[in-house]
N, C-alpha and C positions, 0 to 999 in steps of 0.2 A: 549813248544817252538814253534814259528810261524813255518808255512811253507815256507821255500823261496823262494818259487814261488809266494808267494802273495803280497812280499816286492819287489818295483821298485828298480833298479839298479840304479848308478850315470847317467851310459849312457843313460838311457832310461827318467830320470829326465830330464835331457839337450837336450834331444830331443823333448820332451812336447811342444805341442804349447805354445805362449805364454798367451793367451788368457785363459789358464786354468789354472797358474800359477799367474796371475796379477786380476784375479776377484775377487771382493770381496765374503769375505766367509758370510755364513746364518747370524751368530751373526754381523759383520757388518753392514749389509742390515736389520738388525732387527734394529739396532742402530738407523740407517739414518731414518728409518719411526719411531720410537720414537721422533726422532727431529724433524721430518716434520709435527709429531701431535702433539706437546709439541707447535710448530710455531702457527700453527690454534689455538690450543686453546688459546694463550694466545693473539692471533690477537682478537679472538671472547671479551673474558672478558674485554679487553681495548673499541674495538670500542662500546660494549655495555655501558660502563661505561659513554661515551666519549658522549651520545647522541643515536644512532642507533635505528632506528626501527626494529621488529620483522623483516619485510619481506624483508627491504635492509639488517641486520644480516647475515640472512640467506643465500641468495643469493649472498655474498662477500664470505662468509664462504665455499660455495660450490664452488664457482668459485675458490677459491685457492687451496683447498683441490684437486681437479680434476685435476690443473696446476704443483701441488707436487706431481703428480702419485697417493694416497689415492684416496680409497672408502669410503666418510663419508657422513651421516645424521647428521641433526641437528632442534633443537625447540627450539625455543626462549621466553622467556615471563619475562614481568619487573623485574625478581627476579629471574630468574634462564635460564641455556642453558644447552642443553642435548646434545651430542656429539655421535657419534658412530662410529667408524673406522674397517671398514674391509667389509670383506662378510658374507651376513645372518648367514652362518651356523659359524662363525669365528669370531662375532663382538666383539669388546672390546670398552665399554660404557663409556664416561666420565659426571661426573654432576658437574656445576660449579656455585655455590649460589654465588648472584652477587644482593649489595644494590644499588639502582637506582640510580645513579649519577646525579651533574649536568653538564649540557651541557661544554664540554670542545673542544671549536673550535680550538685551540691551538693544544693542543696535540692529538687532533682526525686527522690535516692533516699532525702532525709527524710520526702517526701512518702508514700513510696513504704511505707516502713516505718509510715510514721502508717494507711497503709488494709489494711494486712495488720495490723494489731492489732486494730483494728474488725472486720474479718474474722472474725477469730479468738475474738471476744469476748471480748478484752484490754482492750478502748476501748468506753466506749459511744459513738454517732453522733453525740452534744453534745458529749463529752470530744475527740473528733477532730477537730472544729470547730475548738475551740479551738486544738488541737496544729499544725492546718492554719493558721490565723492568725499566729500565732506565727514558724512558718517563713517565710510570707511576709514578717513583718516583719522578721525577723531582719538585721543589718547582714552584709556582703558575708564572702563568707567570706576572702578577700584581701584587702589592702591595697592603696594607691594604688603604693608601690615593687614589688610584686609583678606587678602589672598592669602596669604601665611597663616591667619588665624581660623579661616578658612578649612585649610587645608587638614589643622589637626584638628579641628571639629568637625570634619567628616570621619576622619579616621578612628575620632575616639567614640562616634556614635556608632558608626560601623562595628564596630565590637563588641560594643553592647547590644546590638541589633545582634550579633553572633554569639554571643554567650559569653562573651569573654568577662569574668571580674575585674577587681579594680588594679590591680597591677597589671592584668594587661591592658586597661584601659592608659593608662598613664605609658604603658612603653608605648602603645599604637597612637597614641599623642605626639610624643616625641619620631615617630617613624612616619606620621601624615609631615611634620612638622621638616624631616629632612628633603622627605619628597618636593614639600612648594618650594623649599630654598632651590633646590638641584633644579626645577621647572622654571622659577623664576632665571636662573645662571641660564639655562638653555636659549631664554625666548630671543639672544641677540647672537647668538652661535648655530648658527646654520648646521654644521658635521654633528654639535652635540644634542642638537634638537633631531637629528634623525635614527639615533642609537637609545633617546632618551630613556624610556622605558626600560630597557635592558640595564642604561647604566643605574638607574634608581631603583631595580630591584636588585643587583647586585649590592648596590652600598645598603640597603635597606636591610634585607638581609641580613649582611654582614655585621652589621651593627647591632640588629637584635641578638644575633647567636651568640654577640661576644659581651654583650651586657648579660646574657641569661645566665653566660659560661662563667662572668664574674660576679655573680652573688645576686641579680635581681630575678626573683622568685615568679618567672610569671612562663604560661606556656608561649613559645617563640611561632607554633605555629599560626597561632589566631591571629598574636601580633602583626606577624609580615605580610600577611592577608589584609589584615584592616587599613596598615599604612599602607599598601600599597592600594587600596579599592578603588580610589579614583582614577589610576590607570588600567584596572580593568577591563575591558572590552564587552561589558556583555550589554551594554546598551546598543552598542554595533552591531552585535551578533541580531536581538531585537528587530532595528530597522533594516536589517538584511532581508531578514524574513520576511517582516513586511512588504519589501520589495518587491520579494518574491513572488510574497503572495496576490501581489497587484502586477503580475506580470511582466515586472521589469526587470526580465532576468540578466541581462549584462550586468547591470547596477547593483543585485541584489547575491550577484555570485563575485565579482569584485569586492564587496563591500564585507562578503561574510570571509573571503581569503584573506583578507586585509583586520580581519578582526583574529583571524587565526594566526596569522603569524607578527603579532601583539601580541599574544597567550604566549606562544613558542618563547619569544624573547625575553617577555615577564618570567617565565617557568626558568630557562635557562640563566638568568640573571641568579633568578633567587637559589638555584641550588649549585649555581657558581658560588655565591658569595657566603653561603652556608659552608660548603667543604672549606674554603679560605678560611673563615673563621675555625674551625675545629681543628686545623692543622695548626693554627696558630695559639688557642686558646683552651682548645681539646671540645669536647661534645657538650651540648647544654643539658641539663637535666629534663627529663620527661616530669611534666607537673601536673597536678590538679588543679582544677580550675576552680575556684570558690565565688561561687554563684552570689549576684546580685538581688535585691527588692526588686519585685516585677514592676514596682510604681519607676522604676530607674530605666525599665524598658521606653515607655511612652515617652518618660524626657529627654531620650534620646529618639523617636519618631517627632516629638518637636522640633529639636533641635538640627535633625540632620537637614531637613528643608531649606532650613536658614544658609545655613553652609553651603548647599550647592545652590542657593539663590547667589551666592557670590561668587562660588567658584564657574559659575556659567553665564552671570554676567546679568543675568535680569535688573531691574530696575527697580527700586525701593519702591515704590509703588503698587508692585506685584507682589512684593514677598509676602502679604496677609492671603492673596489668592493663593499662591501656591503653599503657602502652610496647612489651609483649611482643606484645598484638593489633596496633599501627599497625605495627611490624616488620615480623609474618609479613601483612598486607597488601598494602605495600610489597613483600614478596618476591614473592609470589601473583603483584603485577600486573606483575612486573619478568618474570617467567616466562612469563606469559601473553602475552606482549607477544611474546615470543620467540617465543611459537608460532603465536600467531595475529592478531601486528600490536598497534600501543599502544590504538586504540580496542576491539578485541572484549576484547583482554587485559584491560582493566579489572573484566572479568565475572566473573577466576579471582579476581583480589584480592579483589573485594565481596564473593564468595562464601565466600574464605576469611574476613574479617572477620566476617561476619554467621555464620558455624557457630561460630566463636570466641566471638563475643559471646552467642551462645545459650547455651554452653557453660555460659561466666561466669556467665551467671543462674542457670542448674541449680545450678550446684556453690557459689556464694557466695550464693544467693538476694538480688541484687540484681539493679534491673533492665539488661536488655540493653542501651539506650540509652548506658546511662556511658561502656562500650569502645565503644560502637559508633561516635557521633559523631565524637569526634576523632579515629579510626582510618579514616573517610569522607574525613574533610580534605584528608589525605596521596592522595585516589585522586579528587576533584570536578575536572572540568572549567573552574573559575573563570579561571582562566590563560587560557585558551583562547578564553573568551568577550571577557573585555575583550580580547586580540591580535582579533578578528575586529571587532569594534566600533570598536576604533583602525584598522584597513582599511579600511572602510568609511568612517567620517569621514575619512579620506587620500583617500578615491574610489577608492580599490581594489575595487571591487564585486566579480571575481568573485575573487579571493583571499583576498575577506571572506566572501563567503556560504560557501567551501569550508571556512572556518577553522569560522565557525558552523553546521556541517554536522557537523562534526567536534565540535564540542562536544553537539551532543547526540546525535551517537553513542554519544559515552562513558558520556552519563549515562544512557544508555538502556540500556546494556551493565552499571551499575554495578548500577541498579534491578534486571536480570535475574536479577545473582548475588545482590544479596539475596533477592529474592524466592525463589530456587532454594534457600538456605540456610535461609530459613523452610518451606520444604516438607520439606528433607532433616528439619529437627529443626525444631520448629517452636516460638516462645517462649512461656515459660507467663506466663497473662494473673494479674495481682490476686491473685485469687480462689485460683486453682490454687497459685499459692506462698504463699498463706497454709494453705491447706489441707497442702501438702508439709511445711511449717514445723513443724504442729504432729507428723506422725510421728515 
């Protein structure tokens, strides 16, 4: 039997401050930091999904974690994040295997808005959980006509951004136009979502060489380039660099091999499905290209904005930002080019983008990512890589290595002027615009 001296009286209960009687107990406080890191993590696996580099990841991830009271680490890299909560001697490690998504500008600034509420103490760290769920699962914010049309209006701007006249605009129409079908056929087939690339530059390919081969008048090289540009890689290759250049080399060397053998499969696709075709239809003709009105140039730097405002998912509500930023881009790099050549020029465009996109975030409090991406598009080196890698496979070695010389000058010039434009003005992280929000 206890002793009754150890057991409080009523009176001495009612006498307890209150403060010892209304705090929360251990298991509670255990609770609440299970929710708080259950929040992070499931912020991290969205915004990674959604787009995110290693080192913005990272650094949103700490910056929330710090604002929730946790002690967390983290390491980011295109396929997995590694999580730690607590103190050295106390840590409790989480790893979260995560397949590389595509850019989702949409649900990257619902995201976005869901961890400045929690911030703010709008949302508790369960309630955000759940609002974090939710957006993931939510159905696409475009439809399949949206995406498809999409599709050949990038490809047929792409062309005209390339030189191409009006017959190859119209076959790079119809070859943007195979590609979203084949994408779309992909997104519920697992084995053919992992060949994708390959098998869409093989059909793509194949399908220009054998229309060229039967009577349509346009050059095949420009064409299979432009429909295929939205699987190019050189926006990867880009935030490789960046990676790199912020020090996250696991991330940033993963991320550039993974943008390399893309290219490989793009390359080998297309000069699989070239031979197919000339075996079957014989060779297409080598043509000239009959040059368009340069007023036709700009309406296709209008126009391609739109397109990959859809094809990446942004929000109709951004597409006048990011029209206006991939312009004054575009102009940036058209100027810089003027003055100091097309590869360092690309450093004025990046850098106008990226102080633009900064801007955006200050003044609309959303994140910089939305204009920033598709206003990248219009200034990556992707062109450039797959011309150096078709050289190379011709046996063109040194016309090849100078092309791919050239390609990552550019993007080294591109990384610069971001980087430069986050020094001039630098982006507020999370925390900081949740905090702005509430003044």
């Amino acid at each position: 039997m206890p002793d009754s001296a150890s057991v409080p009286s009523r009176q001495e209960v009612a006498s307890a401050p209150a403060e010892s009687l209304t705090s929360p107990t251990q298991e509670e406080a255990f609770t609440q930091e299970e929710a708080a890191a259950g929040f992070v993590l499931r912020l991290g696996r969205a915004l990674h999904s959604f787009g995110y580099t290693a080192n913005g990841l990272e650094d949103v991830l700490t910056h929330v974690t710090n604002h929730l009271g946790l002690i967390g680490q983290f390491f980011s890299t295109p396929t997995s994040i590694f999580a730690a909560f607590g103190p050295i001697e106390r840590q409790r490690t989480h790893l979260i295997r995560v397949e590389p998504g595509d850019v989702n500008l949409g649900k990257l600034a619902a995201v976005d808005e869901v961890s400045a509420k929690v911030l703010r103490g709008d949302l508790s760290p369960a309630e955000g959980s759940q609002r974090i769920d939710a957006i993931v699962d939510a159905p696409p914010q475009y439809g399949m006509l949206f995406q498809l049309t999409a599709f050949g209006l990038a490809s047929a701007t792409s062309c005209r951004i390339l030189g191409g006249g009006m017959a190859e605009v119209a076959l790079s129409t119809f070859a943007g136009l195979m590609t979203g079908i084949l994408f779309w056929i992909s997104q519920d087939r697992a084995p053919l979502r992992r060949v994708f690339e390959f098998v869409a530059a093989f059909l793509v390919s194949g399908l220009v060489h054998v229309m060229a081969a039967d009577g349509f008048r346009a050059s095949t090289a420009i064409c299979v380039l432009a429909g295929l540009i939205v699987l190019v890689p050189g926006l990867s290759v880009t935030l490789a660099l960046a990676e790199l250049a912020s020090r996250h080399l696991a991330a940033g060397t993963a991320r550039l091999a993974g943008a390399f053998v893309v290219f490989i499969g793009i390359i080998f696709g297309v000069a699989l499905g070239a031979e197919v075709a000339s075996r079957l239809v014989g060779d297409a003709p080598t043509l000239a290209i009959r040059p368009l009105p340069t007023w036709t140039l700009w309406l296709a730097i209008v126009a391609a904005p739109l397109a990959f405002t859809v094809l990446m998912r942004a929000l109709p509500r951004d597409a006048g930002w990011i029209l206006l930023i991939s312009v004054m881009g575009f102009a940036g790099a058209q100027a810089g080019a003027r003055i100091l050549g097309p590869q360092l020029g690309a450093c004025l465009g990046a850098f106008v983008v990226g102080l633009a996109s900064n801007l955006y975030e200050r003044f609309r409090r959303h994140p910089a990512t939305v204009p920033l991406v598709p206003s990248v598009l219009l200034l990556v080196p992707g062109s450039v890589g797959f011309r150096s890698l078709t050289e190379l496979l011709d046996r063109h070695v040194i016309s090849g290595v100078g092309t791919a010389f050239t390609m990552f000058l550019t993007a080294i010039s591109l990384v610069a002027g971001l980087l430069l434009a986050n020094i001039l003005l630098p982006p507020r992280a999370a925390v900081a615009r949740a905090r702005h929000m509430t003044e």
